[in-house]
C-alpha positions in Angstrom: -19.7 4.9 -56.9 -22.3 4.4 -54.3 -21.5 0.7 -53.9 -17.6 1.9 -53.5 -18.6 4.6 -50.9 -20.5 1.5 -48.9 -17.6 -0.5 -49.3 -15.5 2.1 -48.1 -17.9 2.9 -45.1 -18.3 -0.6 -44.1 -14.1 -1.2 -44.0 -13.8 2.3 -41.9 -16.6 0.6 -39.4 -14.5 -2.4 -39.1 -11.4 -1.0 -38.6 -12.7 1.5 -36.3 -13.9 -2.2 -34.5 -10.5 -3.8 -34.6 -8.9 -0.7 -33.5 -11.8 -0.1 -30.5 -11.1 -3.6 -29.9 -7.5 -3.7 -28.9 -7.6 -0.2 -27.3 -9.9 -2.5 -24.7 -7.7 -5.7 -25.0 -4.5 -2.9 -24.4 -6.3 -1.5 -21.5 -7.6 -4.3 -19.9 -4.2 -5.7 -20.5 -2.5 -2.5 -18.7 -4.8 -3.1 -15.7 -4.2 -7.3 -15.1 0.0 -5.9 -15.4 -0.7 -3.1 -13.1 -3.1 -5.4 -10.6 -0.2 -8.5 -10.6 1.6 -8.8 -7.8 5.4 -9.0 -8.0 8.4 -7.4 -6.2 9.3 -4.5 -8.4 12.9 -4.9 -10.2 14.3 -1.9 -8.6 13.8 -3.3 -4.9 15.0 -6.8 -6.1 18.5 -5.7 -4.5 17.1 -2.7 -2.1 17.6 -1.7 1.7 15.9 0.1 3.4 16.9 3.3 5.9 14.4 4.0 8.4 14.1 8.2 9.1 12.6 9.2 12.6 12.8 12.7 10.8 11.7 14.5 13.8 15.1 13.4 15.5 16.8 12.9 12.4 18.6 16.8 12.7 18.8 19.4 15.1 16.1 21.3 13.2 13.9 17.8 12.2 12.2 18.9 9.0 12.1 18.0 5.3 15.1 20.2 4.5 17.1 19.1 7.2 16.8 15.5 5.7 17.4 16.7 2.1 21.0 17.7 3.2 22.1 14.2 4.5 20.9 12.6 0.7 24.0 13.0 -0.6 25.7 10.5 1.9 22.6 8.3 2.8 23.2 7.1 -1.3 26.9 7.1 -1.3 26.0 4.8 1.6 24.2 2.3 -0.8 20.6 3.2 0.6 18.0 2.6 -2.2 14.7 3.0 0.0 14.0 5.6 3.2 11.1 5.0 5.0 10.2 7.8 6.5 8.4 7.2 10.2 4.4 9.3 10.2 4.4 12.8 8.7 1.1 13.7 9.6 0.3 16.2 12.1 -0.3 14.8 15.7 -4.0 14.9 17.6 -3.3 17.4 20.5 -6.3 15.7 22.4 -5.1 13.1 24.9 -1.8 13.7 23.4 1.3 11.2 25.5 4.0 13.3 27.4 5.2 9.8 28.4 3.9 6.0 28.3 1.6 6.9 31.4 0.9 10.4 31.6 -1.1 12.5 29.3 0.5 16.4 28.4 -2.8 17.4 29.8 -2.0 16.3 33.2 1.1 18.4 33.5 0.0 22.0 34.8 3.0 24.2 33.8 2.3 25.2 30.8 5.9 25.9 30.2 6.9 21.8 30.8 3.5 20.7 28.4 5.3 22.6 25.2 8.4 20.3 25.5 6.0 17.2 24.4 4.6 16.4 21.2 2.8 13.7 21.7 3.0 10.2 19.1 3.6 10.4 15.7 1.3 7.6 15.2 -1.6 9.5 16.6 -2.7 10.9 12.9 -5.2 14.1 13.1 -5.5 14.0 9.4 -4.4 11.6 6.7 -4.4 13.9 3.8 -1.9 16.8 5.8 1.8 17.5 6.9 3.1 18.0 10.0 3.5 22.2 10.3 6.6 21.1 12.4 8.1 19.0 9.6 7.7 21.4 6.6 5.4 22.5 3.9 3.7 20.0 1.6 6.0 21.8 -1.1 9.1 21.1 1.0 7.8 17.1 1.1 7.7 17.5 -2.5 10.9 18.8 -3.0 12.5 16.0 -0.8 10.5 13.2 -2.9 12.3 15.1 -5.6 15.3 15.1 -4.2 15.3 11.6 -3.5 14.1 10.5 -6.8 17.4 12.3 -8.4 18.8 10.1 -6.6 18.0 7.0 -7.9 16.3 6.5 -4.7 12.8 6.0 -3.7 10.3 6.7 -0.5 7.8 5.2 1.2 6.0 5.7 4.0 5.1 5.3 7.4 0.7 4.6 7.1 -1.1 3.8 10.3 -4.5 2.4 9.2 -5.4 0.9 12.5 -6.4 3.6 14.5 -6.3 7.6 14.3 -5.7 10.7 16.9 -8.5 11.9 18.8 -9.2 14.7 17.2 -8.8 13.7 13.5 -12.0 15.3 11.8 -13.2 11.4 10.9 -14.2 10.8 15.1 -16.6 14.1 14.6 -18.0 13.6 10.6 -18.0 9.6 10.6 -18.3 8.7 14.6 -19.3 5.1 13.2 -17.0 4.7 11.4 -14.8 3.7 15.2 -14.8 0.6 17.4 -17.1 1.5 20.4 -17.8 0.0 23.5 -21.1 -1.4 25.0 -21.9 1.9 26.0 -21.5 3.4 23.0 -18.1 5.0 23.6 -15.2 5.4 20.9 -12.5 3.3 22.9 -8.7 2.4 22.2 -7.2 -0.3 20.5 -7.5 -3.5 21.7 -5.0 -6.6 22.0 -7.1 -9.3 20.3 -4.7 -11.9 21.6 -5.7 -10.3 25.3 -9.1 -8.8 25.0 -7.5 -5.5 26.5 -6.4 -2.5 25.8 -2.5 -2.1 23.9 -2.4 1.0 26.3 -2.2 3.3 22.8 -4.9 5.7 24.7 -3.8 8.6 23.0 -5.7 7.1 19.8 -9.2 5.8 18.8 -9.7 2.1 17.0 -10.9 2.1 13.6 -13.7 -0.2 12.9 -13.2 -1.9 9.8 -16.9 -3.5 9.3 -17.3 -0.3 8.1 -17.0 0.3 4.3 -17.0 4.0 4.1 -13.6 3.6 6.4 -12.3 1.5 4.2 -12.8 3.6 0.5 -11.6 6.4 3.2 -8.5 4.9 4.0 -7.9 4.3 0.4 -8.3 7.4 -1.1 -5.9 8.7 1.7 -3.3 5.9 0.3 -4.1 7.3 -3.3 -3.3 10.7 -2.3 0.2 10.1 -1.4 0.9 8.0 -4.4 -1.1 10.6 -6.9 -0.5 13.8 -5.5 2.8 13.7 -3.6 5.0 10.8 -6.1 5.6 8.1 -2.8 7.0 5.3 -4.1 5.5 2.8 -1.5 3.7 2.4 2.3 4.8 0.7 5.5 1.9 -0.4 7.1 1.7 0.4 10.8 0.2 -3.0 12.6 -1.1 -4.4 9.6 -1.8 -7.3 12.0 -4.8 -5.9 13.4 -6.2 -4.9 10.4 -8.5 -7.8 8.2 -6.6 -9.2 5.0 -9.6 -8.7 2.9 -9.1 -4.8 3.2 -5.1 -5.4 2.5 -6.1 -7.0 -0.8 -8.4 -4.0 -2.2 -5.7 -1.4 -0.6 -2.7 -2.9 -2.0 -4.2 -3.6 -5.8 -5.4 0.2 -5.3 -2.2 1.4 -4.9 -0.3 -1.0 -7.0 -2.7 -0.2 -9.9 -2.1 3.9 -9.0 2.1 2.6 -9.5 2.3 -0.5 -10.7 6.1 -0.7 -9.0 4.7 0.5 -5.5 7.2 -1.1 -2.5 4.4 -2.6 0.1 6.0 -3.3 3.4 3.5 -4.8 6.7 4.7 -4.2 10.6 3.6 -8.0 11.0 4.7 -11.2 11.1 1.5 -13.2 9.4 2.1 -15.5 6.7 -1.6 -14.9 5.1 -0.8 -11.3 4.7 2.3 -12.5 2.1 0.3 -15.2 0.8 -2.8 -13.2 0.1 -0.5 -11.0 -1.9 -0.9 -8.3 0.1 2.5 -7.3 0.9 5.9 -7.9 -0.8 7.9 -8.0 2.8 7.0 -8.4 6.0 9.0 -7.8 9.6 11.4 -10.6 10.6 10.1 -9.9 14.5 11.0 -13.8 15.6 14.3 -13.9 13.9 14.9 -10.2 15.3 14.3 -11.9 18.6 16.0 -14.6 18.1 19.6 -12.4 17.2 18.6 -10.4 20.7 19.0 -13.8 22.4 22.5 -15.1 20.2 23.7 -11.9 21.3 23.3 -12.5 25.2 24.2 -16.1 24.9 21.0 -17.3 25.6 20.7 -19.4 21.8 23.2 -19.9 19.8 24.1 -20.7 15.8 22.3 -23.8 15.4 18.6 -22.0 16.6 19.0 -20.5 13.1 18.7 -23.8 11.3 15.3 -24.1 13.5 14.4 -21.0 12.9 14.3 -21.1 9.2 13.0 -24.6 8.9 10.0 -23.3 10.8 9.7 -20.0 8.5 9.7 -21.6 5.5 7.0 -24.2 6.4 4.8 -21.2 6.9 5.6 -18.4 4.4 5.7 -19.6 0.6 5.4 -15.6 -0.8 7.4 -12.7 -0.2 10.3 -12.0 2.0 11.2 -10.8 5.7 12.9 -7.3 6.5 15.8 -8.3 8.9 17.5 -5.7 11.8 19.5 -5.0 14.9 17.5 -1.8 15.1 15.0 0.0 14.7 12.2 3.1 15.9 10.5 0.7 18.6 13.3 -1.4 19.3 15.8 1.8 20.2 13.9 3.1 22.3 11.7 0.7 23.7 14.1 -2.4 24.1 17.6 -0.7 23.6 20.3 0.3 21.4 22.3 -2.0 19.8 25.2 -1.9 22.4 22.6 -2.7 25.2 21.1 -5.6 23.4 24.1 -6.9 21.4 27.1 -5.5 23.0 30.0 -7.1 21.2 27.4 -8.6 19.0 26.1 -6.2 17.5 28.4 -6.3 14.4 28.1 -10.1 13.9 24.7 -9.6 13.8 24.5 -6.9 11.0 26.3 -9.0 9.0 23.7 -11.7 9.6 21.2 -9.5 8.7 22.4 -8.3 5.4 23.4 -10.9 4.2 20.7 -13.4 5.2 17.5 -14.6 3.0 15.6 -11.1 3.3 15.7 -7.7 2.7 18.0 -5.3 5.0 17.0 -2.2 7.2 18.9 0.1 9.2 17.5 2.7 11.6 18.8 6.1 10.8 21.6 6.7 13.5 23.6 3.6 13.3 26.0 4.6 11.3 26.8 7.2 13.3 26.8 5.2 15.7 24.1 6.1 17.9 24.5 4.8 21.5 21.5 6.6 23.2 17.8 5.5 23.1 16.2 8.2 21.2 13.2 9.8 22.9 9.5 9.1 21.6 7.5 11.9 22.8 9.8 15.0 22.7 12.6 16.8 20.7 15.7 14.2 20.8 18.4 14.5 18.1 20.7 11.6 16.6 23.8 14.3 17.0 25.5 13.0 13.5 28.8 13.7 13.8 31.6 10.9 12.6 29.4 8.2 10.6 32.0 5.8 12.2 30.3 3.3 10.7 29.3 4.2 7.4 31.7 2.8 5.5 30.9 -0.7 7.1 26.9 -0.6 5.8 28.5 0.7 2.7 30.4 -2.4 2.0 27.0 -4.3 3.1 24.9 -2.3 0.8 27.0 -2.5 -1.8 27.4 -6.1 -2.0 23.8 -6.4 -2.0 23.6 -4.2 -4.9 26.0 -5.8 -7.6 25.8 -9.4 -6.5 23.1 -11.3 -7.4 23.7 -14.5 -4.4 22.3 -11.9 -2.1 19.2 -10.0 -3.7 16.3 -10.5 -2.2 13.2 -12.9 -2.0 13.1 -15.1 -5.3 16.3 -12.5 -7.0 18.8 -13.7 -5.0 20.1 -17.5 -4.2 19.2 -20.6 -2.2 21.3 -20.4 1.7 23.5 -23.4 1.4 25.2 -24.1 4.7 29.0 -24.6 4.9 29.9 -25.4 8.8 28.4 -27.4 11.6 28.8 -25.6 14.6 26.7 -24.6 17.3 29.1 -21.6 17.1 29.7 -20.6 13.8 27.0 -20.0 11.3 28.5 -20.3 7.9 26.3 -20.2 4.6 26.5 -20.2 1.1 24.5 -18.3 -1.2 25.0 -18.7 -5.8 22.8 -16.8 -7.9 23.8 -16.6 -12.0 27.0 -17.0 -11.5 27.7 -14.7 -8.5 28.4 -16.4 -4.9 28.9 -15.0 -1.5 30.0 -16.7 1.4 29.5 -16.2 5.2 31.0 -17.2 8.2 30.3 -15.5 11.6 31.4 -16.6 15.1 28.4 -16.1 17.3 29.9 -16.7 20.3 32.2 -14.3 22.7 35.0 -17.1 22.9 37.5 -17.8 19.6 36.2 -21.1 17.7 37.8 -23.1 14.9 35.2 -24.3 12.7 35.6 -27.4 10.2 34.1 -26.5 6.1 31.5 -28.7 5.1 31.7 -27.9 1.5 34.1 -26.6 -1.1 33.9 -23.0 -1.6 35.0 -21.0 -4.7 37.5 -18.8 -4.6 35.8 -15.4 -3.1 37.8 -11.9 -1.9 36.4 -10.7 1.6 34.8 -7.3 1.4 36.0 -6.0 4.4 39.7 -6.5 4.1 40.2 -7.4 0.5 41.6 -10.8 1.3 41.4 -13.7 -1.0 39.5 -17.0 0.0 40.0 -20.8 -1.3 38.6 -23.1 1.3 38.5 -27.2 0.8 35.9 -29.6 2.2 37.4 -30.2 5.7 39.9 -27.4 5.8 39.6 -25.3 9.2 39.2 -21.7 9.9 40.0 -19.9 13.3 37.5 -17.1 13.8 37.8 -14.5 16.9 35.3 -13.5 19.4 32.4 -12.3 17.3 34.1 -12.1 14.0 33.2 -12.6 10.5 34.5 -13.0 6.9 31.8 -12.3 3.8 33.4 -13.1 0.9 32.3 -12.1 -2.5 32.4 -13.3 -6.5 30.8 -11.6 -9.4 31.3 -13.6 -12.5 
């Protein structure tokens, strides 16, 4: 009996082994699937919607976003990125690029300004002006109903003035010679960006850095965000990108990582699923004012893909920066502007729309004080919609390595036509980027597609010819 009872013991003992065993193999397991760095399925076929909530509605809060949900996903949105949230340093707080509110004496004028969004006084809060944290949670709520996610706007290079880090961690800041907390710099110019309503954040420091993270974890762990985009992530050091971006992933394995930069070791570090498309932005600026034309593509890509081997580009006509730094759409693009959306949304990349175009908006929308979209006729909503929509059911167009090789169909330093197959599923493109009518001369058979714009039917023949107007287009469309 006692030899039985040993037996017994000894076979619990090595079952309890085994069992302890794969418990670690399971776990250990669970955290190599949730460090691994992959696009998550549900943004293999996503665009993004840029929010500048403050101007978004007359009121500019979290509620006043929830009630535009409805239509922003009958639009095809699957992603808003929502511009800073935080609440914004009062010192040295921006009335306009050169003057500081503190320099204007009535004190009536100084309550019109709020100063940057980008100018965080703490990390861990929400904007009073904006809503509750409870009235954030309801709209990640809101938007998750939806079938939607959220991400948002982090800005890890430099903080307000008087975010409680300057007075509790002083060192943790760039300083000058003297000893003085100073402003970003331009490390391409050795001077100042002329950001001087925010400090520089020194990242020798590794207190900053588990700082910084903890503040990513919160809005991942307490507050559901699906995802970041990361205010000049140029400026700050890839190693740091690494730790931050397998923290979060590892807090949500299907985290959405998005960099405002245009640095291939950021993508290839696998740091970042998507970076900004800033040179082929420019580029579209220039087609648009007849300064380049369709066949500074073709360059264009050649050079991108000699440098970027990971990841995928965000492509735009518009958006927070651009609006109101550069220009709207109509100043940039004029009769363009269109053409160019197309381009974009259809192109090797991920799409993005600034909140407003729909509408459309045709006023630059003001940075440092109350301005308001003024949503009214969403003229062109049902233009993105057919867009969005053909990015979401066919495959040709998803995005990075979910969607198909660009085949080119024309030769024309006019027209830029393109194939692109995927499982079965093809979509083809051909868009006049020039403000005269061209006929352009098919490269390639093309199977037979239906436009998604005017329902018509396509069958085009190696050689056969195809008169496009002034800053036209045709996207046709085939789902097996």
């Amino acid at each position: 009996m006692k030899s039985i009872k040993h037996s017994l013991f000894i076979l619990l003992v090595a079952i309890i082994i085994i069992s302890c065993k794969q418990t670690i193999e399971i776990e250990q397991n669970s955290v190599v699937e949730a460090s691994s760095f992959t696009l998550p399925n549900w943004a293999k076929n996503a665009v993004i919607y840029e929010v500048n909530l403050r101007q978004f509605t007359p009121e500019g809060t979290f509620q006043g976003l929830i009630k535009h949900l409805d239509r922003i996903d009958e639009m095809g949105v699957d992603i808003l990125w929502l511009m800073p949230i935080y609440p914004i340093s009062m010192a040295k707080r921006k009335a306009t690029n050169e003057l500081l509110v503190d320099d204007i004496t009535d004190l009536n004028e100084r309550k019109k300004y709020f100063g940057s969004p980008y100018a965080v006084a703490d990390y861990k809060a929400v904007n009073p002006d904006l809503g509750t944290p409870e009235d954030f949670k309801e709209l990640v709520n809101q938007v998750h109903q939806r079938g939607m996610k959220i991400i948002l706007d982090y800005v890890p290079n430099h903080t307000g003035w008087d975010n409680h880090w300057i007075t509790d961690h002083p060192d943790w800041y760039t300083k000058d010679d003297k000893g003085n907390i100073i402003d970003p710099i331009d490390p391409g110019t050795g001077k100042s960006w002329g950001w001087t309503d925010v400090a520089d954040l020194n990242y020798d420091v590794q207190a900053m850095r588990d700082a910084q993270i903890d503040a990513l974890l919160f809005w991942v762990n307490e507050m559901d965000v699906d995802g970041f985009r990361h205010d000049v992530a140029h400026n700050v050091p890839v190693d740091f990108w690494k730790d931050a971006s397998q923290a979060v992933l590892k807090a949500k394995p299907d985290a959405f990582l998005l960099a405002e930069a245009e640095q291939a070791a950021l993508r290839s570090a696998e740091t970042f699923h998507a970076d900004y498309g800033w040179e082929f932005h420019h580029l579209m600026n220039d087609i648009a004012k007849g300064h380049k034309n369709a066949g500074h593509i073709d360059e264009w890509m050649t050079r991108n893909r000699t440098k970027n081997d990971k990841g995928f580009h965000i492509h735009f006509t518009s958006n927070h920066d651009e609006n109101t730094w550069n220009g709207t759409v109509f100043e940039r693009m004029g009769e363009a502007h269109k053409a160019l959306a197309v381009l974009a949304s259809t192109f090797d990349g991920m799409p993005l729309i600034y909140g407003g175009q729909e509408e459309p908006m045709k006023h630059r929308l003001e940075f440092f004080i109350k301005d308001d979209i003024g949503f009214n006729k969403y003229a062109y909503a049902p233009f993105y919609k057919s867009l969005f929509e053909l990015k979401d059911r066919n495959q040709a167009i998803w995005n990075g390595e979910y969607g198909g090789e660009l085949t080119k169909i024309v030769d024309s330093s006019d027209v830029y036509g393109f194939m692109r197959e995927k499982n079965g599923d093809v979509v083809s493109v051909l868009i006049n980027l020039s403000d005269k009518p061209v006929t352009a001369t098919l490269t390639r058979d093309i199977p037979t597609t239906k436009d998604i714009f005017t329902g018509q039917s396509y069958n085009y023949k190696k050689g056969d010819s195809v008169e496009l107007e002034a800053w036209s287009y045709q996207v046709g469309s085939f789902e097996k």
